[in-house]
Gaussian input, Z-matrix of N, CA and C with variables (Angstrom, degrees):
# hf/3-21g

backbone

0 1
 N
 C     1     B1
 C     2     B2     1     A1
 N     3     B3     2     A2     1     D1
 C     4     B4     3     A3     2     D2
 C     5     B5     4     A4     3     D3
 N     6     B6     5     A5     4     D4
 C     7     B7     6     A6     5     D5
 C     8     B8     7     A7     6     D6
 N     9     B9     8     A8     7     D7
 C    10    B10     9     A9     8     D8
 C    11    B11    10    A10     9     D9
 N    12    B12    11    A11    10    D10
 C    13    B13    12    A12    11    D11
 C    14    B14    13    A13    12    D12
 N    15    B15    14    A14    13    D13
 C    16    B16    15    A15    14    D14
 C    17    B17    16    A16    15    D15
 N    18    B18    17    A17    16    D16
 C    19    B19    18    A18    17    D17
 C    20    B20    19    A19    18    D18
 N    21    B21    20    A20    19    D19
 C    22    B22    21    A21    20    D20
 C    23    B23    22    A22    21    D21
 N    24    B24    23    A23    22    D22
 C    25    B25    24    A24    23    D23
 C    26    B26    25    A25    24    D24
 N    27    B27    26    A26    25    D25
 C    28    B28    27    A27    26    D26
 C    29    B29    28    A28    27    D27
 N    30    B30    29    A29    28    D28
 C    31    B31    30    A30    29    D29
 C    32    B32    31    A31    30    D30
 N    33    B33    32    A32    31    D31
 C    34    B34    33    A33    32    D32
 C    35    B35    34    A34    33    D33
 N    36    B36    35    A35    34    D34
 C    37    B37    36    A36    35    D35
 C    38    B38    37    A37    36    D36
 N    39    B39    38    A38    37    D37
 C    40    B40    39    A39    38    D38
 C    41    B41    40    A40    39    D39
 N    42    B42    41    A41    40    D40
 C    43    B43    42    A42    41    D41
 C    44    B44    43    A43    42    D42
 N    45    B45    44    A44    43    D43
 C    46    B46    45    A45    44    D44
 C    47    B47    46    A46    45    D45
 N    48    B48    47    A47    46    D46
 C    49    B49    48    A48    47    D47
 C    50    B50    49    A49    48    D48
 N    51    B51    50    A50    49    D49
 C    52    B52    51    A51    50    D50
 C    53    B53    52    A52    51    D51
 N    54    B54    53    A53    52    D52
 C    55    B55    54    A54    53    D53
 C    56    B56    55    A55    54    D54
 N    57    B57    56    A56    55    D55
 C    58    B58    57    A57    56    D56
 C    59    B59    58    A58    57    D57
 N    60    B60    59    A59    58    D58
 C    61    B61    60    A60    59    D59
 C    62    B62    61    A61    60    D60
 N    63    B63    62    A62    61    D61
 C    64    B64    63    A63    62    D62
 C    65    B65    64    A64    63    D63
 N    66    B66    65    A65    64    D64
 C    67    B67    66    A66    65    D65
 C    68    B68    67    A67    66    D66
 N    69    B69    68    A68    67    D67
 C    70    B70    69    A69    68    D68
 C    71    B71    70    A70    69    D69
 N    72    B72    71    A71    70    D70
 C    73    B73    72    A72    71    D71
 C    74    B74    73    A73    72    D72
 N    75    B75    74    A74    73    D73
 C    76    B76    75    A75    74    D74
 C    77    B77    76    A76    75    D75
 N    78    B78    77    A77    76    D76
 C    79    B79    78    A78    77    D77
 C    80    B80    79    A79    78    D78
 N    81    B81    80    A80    79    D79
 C    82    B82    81    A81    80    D80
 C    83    B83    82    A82    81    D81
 N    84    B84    83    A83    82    D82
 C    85    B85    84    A84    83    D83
 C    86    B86    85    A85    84    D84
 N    87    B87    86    A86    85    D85
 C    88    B88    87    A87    86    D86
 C    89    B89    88    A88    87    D87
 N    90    B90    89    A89    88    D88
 C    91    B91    90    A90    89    D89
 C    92    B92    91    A91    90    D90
 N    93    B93    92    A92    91    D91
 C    94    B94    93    A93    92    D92
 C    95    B95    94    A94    93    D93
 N    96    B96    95    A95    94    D94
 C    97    B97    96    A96    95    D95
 C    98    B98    97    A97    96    D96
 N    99    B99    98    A98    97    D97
 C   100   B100    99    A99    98    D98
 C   101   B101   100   A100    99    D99
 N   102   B102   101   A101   100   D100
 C   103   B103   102   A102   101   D101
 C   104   B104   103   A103   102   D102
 N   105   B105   104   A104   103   D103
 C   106   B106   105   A105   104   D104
 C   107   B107   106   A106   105   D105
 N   108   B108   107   A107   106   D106
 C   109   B109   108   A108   107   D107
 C   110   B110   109   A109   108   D108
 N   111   B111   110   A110   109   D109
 C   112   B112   111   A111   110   D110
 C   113   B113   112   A112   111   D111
 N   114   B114   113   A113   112   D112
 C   115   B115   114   A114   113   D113
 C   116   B116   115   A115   114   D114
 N   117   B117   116   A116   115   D115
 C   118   B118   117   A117   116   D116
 C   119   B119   118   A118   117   D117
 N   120   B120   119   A119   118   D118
 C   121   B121   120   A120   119   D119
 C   122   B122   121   A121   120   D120
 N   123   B123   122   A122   121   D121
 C   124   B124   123   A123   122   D122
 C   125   B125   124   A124   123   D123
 N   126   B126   125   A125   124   D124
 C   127   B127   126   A126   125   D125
 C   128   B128   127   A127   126   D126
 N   129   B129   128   A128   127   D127
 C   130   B130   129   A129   128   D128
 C   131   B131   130   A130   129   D129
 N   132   B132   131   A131   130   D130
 C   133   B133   132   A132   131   D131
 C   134   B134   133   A133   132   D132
 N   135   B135   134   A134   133   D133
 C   136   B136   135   A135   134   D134
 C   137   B137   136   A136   135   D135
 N   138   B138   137   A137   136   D136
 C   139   B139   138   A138   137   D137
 C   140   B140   139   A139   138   D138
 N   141   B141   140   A140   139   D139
 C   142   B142   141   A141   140   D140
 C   143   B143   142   A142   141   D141
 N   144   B144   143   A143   142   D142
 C   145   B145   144   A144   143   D143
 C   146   B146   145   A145   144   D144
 N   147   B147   146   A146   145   D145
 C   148   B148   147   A147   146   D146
 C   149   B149   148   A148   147   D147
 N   150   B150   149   A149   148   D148
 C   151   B151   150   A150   149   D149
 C   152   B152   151   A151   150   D150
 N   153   B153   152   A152   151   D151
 C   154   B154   153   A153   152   D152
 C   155   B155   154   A154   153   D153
 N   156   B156   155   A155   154   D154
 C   157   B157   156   A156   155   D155
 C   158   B158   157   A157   156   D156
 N   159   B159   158   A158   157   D157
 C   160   B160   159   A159   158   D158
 C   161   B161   160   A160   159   D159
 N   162   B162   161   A161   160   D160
 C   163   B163   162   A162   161   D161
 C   164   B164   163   A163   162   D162
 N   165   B165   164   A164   163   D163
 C   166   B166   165   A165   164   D164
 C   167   B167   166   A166   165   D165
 N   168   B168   167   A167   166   D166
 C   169   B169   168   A168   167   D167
 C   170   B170   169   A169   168   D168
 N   171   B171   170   A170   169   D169
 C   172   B172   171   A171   170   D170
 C   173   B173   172   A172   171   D171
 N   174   B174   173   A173   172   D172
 C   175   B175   174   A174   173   D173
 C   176   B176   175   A175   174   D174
 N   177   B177   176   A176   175   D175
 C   178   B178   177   A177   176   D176
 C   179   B179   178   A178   177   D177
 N   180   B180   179   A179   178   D178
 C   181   B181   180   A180   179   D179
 C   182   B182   181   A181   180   D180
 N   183   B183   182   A182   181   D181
 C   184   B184   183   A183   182   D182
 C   185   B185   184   A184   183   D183
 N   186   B186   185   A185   184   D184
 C   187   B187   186   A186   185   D185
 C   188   B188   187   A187   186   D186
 N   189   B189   188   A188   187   D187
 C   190   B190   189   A189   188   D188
 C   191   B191   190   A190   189   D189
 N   192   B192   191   A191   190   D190
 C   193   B193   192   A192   191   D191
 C   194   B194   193   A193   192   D192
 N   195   B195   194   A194   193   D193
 C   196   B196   195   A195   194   D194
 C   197   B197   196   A196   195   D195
 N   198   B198   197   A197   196   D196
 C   199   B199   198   A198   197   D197
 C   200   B200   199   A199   198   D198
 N   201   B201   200   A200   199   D199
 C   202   B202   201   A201   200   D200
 C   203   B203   202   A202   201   D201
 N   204   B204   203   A203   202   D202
 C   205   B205   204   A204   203   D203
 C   206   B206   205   A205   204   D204
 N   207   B207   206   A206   205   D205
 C   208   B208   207   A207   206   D206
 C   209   B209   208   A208   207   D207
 N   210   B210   209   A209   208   D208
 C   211   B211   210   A210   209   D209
 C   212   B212   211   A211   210   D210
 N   213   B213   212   A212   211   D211
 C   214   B214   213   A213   212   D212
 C   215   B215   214   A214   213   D213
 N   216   B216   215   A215   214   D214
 C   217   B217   216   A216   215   D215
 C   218   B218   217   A217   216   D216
 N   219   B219   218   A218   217   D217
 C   220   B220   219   A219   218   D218
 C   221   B221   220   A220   219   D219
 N   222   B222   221   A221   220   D220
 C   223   B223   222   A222   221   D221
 C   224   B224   223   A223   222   D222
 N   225   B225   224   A224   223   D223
 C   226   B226   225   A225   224   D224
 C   227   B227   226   A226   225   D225
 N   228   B228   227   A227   226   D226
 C   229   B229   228   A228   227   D227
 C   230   B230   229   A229   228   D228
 N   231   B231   230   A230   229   D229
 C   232   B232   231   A231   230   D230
 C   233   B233   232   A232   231   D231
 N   234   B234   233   A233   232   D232
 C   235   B235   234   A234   233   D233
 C   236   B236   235   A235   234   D234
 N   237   B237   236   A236   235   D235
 C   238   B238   237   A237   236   D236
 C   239   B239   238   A238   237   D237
 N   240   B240   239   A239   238   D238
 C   241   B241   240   A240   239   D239
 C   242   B242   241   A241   240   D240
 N   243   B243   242   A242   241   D241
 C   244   B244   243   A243   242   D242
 C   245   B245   244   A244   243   D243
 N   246   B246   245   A245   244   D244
 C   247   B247   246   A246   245   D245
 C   248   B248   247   A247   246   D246
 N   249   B249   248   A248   247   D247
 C   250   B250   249   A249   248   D248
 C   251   B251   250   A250   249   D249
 N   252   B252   251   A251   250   D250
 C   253   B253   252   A252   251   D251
 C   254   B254   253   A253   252   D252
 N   255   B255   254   A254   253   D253
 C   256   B256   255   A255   254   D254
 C   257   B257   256   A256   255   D255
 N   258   B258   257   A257   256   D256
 C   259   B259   258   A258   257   D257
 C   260   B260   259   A259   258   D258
 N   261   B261   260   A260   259   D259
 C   262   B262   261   A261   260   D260
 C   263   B263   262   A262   261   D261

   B1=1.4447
   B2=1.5271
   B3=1.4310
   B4=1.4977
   B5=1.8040
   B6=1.0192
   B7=1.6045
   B8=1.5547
   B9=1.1501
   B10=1.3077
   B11=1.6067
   B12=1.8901
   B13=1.9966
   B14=1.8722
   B15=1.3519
   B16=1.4856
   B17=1.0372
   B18=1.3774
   B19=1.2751
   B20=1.9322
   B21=1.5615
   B22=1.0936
   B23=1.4716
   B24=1.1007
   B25=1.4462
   B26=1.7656
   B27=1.3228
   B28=1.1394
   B29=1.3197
   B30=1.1997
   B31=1.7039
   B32=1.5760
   B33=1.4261
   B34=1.1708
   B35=1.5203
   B36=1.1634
   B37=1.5375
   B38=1.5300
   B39=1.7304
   B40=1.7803
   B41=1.4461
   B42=0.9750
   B43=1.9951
   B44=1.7264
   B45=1.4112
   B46=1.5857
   B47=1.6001
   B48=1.9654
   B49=0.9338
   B50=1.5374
   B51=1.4264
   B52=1.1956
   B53=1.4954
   B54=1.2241
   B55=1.4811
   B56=1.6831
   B57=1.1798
   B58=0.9808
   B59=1.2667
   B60=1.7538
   B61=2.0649
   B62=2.1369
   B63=1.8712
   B64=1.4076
   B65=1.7723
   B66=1.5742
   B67=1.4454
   B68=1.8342
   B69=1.6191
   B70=1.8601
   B71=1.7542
   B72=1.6367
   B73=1.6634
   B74=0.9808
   B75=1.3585
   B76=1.5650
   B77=2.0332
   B78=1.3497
   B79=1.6372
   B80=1.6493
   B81=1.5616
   B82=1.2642
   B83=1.0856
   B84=1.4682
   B85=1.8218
   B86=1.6200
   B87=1.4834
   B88=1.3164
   B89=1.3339
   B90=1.5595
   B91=1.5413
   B92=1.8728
   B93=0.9726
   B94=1.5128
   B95=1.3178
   B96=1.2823
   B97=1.6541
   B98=1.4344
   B99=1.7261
   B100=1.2232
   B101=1.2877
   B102=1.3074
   B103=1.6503
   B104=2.0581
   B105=1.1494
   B106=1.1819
   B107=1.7781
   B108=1.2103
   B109=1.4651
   B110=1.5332
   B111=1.4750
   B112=1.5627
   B113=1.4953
   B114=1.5802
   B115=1.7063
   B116=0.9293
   B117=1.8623
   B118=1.3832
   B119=1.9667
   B120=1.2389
   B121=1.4549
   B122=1.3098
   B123=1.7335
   B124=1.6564
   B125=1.4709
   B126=1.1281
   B127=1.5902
   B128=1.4005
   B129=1.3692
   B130=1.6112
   B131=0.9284
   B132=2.0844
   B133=1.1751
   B134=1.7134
   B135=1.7452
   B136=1.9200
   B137=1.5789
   B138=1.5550
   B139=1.8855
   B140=1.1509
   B141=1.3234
   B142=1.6616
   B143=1.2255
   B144=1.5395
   B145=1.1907
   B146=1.5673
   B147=1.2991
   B148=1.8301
   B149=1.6613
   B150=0.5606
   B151=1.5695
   B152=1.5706
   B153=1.5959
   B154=1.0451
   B155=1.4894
   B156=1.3738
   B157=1.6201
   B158=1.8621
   B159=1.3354
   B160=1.7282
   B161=1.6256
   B162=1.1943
   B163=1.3583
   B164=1.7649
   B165=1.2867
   B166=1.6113
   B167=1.6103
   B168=1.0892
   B169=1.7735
   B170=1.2515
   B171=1.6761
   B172=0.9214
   B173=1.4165
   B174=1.1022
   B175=1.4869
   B176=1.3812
   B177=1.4317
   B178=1.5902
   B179=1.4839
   B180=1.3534
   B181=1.1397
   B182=2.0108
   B183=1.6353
   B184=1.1953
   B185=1.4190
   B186=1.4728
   B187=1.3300
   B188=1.2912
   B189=1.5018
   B190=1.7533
   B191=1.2028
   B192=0.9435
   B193=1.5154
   B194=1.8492
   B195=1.0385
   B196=1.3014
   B197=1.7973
   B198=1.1993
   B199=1.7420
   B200=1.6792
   B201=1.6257
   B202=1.3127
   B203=1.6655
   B204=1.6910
   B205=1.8144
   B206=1.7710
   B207=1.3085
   B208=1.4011
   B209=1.6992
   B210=1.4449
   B211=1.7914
   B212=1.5203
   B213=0.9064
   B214=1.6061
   B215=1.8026
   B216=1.8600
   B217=1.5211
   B218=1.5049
   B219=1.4288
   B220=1.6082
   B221=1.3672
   B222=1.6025
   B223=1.2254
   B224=1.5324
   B225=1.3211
   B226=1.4887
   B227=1.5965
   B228=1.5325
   B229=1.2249
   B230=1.9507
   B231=1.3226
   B232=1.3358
   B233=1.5933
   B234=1.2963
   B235=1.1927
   B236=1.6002
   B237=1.2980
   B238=1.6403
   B239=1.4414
   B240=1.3856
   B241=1.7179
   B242=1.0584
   B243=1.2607
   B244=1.1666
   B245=1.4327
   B246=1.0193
   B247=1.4395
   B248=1.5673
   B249=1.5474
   B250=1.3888
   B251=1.8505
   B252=1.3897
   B253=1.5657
   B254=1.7018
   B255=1.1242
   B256=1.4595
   B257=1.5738
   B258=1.7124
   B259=1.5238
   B260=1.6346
   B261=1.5726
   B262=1.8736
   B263=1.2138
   A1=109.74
   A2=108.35
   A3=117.09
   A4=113.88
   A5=135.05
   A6=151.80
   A7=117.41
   A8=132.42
   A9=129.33
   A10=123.22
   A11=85.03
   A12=86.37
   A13=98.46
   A14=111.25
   A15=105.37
   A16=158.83
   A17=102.95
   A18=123.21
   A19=98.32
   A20=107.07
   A21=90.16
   A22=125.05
   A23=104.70
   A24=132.43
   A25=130.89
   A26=109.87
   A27=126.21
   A28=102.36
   A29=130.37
   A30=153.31
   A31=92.98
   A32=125.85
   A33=123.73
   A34=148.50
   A35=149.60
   A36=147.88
   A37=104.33
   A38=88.17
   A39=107.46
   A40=94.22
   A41=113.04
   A42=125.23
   A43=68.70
   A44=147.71
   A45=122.89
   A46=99.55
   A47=128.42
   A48=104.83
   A49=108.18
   A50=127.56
   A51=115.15
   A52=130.22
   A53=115.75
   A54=116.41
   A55=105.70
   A56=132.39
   A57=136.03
   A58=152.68
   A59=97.18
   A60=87.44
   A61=94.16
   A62=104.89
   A63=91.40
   A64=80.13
   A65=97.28
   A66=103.72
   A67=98.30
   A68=88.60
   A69=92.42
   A70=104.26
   A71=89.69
   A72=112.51
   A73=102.89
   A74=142.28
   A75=122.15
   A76=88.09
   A77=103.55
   A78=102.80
   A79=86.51
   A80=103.00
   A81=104.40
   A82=121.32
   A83=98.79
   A84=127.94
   A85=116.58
   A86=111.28
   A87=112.53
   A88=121.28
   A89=118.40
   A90=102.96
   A91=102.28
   A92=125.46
   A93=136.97
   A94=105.33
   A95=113.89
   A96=105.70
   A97=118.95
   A98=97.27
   A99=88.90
   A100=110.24
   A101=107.57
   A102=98.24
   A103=100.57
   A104=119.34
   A105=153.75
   A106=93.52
   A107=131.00
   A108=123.58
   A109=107.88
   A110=128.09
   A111=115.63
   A112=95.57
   A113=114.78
   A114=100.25
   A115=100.89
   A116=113.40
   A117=114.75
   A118=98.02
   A119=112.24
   A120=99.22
   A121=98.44
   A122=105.24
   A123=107.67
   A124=136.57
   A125=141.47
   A126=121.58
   A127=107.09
   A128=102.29
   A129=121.01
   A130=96.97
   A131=129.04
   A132=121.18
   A133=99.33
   A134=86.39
   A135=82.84
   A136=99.35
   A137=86.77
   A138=94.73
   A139=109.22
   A140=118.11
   A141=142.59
   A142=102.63
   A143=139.26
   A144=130.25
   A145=139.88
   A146=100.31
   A147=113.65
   A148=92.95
   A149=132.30
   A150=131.41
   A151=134.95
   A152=114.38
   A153=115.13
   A154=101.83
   A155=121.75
   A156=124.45
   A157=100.63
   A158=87.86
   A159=91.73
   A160=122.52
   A161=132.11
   A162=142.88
   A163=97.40
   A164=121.67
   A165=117.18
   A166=98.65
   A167=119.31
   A168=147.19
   A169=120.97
   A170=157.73
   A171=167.55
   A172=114.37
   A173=121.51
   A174=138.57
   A175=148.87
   A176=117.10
   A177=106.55
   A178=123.25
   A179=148.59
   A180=118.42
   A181=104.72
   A182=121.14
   A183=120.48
   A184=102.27
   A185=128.57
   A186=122.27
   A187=126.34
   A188=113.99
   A189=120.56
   A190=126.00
   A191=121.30
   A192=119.16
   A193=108.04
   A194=124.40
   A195=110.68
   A196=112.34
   A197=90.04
   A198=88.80
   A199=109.04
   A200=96.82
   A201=101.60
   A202=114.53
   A203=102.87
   A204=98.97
   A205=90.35
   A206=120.75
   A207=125.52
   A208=104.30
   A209=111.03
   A210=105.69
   A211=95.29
   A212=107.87
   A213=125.31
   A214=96.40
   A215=94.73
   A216=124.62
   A217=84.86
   A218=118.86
   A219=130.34
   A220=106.67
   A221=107.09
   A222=121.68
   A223=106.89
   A224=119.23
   A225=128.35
   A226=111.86
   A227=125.52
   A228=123.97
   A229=91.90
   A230=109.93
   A231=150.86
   A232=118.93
   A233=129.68
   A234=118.65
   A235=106.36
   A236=114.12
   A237=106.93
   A238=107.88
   A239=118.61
   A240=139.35
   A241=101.61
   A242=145.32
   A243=131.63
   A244=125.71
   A245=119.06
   A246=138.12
   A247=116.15
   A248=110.66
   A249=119.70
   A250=106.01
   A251=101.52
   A252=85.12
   A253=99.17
   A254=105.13
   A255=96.97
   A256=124.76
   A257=106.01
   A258=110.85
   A259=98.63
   A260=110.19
   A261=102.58
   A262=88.77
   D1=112.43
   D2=171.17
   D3=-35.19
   D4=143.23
   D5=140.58
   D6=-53.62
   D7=128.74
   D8=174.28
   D9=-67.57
   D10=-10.46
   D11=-175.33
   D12=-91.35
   D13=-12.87
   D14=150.28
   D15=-65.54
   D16=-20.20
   D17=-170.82
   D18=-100.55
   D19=-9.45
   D20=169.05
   D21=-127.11
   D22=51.81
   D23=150.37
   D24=-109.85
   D25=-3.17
   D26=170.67
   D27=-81.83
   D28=155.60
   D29=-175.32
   D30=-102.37
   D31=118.15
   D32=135.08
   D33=-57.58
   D34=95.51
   D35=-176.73
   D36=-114.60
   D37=144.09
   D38=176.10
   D39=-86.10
   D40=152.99
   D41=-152.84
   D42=-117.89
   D43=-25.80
   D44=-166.03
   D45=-77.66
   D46=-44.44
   D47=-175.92
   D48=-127.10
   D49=43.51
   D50=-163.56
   D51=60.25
   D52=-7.77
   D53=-170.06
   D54=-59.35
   D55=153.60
   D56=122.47
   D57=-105.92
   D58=158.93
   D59=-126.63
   D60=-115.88
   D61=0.28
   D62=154.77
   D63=125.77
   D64=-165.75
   D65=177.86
   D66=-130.47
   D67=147.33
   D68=-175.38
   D69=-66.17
   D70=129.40
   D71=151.89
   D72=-78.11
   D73=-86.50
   D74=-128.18
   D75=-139.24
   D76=174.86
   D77=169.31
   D78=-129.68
   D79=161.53
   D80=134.58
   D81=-129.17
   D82=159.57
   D83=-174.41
   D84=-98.14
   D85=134.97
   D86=152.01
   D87=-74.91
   D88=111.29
   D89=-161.51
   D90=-82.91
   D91=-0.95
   D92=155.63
   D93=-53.11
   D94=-77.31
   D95=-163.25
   D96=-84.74
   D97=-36.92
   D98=-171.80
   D99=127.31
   D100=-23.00
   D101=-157.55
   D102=-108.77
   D103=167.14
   D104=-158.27
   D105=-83.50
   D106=96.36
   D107=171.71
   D108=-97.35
   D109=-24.59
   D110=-168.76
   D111=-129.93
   D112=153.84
   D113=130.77
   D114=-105.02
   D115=173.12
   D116=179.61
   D117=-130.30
   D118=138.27
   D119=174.71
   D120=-130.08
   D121=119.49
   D122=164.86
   D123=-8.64
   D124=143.19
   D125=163.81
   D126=-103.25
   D127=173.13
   D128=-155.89
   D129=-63.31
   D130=159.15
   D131=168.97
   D132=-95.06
   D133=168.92
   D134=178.40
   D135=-125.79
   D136=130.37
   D137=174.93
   D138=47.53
   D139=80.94
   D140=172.37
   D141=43.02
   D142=65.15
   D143=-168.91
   D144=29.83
   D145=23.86
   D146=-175.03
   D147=-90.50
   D148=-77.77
   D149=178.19
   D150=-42.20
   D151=-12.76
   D152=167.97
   D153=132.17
   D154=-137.06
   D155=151.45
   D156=-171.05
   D157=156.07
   D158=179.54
   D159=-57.96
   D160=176.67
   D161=-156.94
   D162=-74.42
   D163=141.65
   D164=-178.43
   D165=-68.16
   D166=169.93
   D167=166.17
   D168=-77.18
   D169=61.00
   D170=-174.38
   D171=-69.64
   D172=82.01
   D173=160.56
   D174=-71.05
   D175=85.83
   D176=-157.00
   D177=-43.07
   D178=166.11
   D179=170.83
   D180=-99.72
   D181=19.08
   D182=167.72
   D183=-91.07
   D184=-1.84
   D185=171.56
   D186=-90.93
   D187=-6.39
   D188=164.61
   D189=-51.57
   D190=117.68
   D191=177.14
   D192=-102.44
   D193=-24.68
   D194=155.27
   D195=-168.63
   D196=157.63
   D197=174.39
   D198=-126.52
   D199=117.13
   D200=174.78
   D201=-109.38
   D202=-155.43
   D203=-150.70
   D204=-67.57
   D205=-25.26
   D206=-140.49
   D207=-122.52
   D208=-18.21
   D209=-157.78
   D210=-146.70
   D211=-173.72
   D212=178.71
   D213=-167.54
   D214=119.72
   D215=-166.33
   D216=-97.88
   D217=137.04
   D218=165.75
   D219=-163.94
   D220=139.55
   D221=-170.13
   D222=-121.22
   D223=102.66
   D224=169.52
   D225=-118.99
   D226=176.46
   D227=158.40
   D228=-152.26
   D229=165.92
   D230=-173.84
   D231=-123.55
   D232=157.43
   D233=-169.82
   D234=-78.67
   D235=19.35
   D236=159.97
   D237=-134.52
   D238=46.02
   D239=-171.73
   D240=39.84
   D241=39.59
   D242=149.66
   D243=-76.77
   D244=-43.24
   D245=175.25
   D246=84.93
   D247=40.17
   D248=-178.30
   D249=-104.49
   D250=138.91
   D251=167.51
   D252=-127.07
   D253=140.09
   D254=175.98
   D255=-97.49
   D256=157.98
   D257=-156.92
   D258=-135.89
   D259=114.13
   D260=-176.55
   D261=-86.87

């Protein structure tokens, strides 16, 4: 069973456009089952963090398409195909 401090050292990318979409901050858990429903990856800071930073990365975890030694493959889109939804 993977570690969560592993999974966040892997680089996330959307396999639709190459983007990359950062490395996972936080997951969330169903504390019922148990199981892993999101990743979440921070958003960018703006101008040395004085300004705030953009909306986090919310990633289902039925949108993985694979997890390797180095990356994590996920396929989402958004109403501008990106497939980002944002989370303040």
């Amino acid at each position: 069973m993977p570690r969560i401090s592993e999974f966040q050292t892997k680089e996330v990318v959307n396999v639709e456009n190459g983007k990359r979409l950062g490395h996972i901050g936080d997951l969330d858990v169903n504390l019922s089952s148990g199981k892993i429903e999101n990743l979440i990856i921070p958003g960018a800071g703006r101008v040395m963090g004085l300004f705030g930073r953009d909306n986090d990365v919310v990633v289902p975890w039925s949108n993985i398409v694979r997890i390797g030694a180095d990356v994590i493959l996920v396929r989402f889109y958004n109403d501008e195909g990106s497939s980002m939804q944002g989370r303040d």
